[in-house]
C-alpha positions as CSV (number, residue, x, y, z in Angstrom):
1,X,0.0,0.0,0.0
2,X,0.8,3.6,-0.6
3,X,2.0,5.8,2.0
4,X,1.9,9.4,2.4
5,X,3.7,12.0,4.7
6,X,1.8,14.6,5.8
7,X,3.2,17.3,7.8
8,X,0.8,19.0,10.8
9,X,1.4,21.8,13.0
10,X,1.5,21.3,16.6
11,X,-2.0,22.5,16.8
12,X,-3.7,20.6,14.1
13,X,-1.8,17.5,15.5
14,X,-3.2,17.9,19.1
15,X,-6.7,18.3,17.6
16,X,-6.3,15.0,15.5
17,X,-5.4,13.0,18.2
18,X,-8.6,14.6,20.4
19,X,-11.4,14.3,18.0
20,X,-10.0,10.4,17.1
21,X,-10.0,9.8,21.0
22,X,-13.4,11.3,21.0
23,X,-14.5,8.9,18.3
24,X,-12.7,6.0,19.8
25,X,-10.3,5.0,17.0
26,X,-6.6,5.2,15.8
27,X,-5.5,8.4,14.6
28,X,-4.5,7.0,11.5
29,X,-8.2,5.4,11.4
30,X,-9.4,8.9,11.3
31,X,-7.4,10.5,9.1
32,X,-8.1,8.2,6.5
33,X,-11.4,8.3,6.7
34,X,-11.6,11.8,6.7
35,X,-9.8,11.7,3.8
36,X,-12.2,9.3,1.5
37,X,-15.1,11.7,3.1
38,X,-13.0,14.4,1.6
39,X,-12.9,12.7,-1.7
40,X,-16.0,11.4,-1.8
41,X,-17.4,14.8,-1.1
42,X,-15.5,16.0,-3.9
43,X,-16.7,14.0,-6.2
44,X,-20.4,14.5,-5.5
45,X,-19.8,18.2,-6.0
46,X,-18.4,17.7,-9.3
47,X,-21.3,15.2,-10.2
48,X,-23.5,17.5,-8.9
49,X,-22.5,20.3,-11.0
50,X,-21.8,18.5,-13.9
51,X,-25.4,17.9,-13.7
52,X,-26.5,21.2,-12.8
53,X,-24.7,22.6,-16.5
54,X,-26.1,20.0,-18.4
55,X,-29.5,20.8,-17.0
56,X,-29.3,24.8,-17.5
57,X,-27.8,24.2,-20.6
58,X,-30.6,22.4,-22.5
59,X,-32.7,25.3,-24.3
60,X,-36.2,23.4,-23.8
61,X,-35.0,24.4,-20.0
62,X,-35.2,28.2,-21.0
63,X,-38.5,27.9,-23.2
64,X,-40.4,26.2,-20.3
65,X,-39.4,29.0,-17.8
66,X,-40.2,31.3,-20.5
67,X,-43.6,29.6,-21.1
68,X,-44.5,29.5,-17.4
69,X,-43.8,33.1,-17.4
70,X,-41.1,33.2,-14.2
71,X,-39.0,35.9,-14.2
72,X,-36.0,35.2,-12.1
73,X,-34.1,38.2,-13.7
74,X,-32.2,41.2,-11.3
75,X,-35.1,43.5,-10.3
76,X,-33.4,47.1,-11.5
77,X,-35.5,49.2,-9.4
78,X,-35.1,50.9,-6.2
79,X,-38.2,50.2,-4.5
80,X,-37.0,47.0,-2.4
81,X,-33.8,48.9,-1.3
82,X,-33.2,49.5,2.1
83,X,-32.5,53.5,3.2
């Protein structure tokens, strides 16, 4: 298996070991599986907005809205502004 160094400061150390004490397991058990959160997490954003484009980018998209008549656009006027 890979390995890889990672250097912490004092600080970030000390709070690693608390919070995997606090959860009961091995530091090393914690990092790790904060890390494939991390990842997975990153990956669902970029799935997720991968979607969200491919969505907003299809023009029957636009001629519903327009259809349906909602107007989502910047209101110009002044009248909701606060004094």
């Amino acid at each position: 298996m890979a390995a890889l160094n990672v250097e912490f400061s004092d600080a970030e150390l000390e709070d690693l070991r608390a919070i995997a004490k606090e959860q009961g397991v091995p530091m090393k058990t914690f990092v790790r599986a904060s890390t494939a959160d991390a990842i997975a997490h990153h990956r669902a954003l970029k799935d997720g907005a991968e979607v969200f484009q491919r969505v907003f980018a299809d023009p029957a998209l636009a001629d519903a809205i327009a259809a349906a008549g909602i107007d989502d656009g910047p209101d110009t006027g002044m009248a909701d502004r606060a004094v």
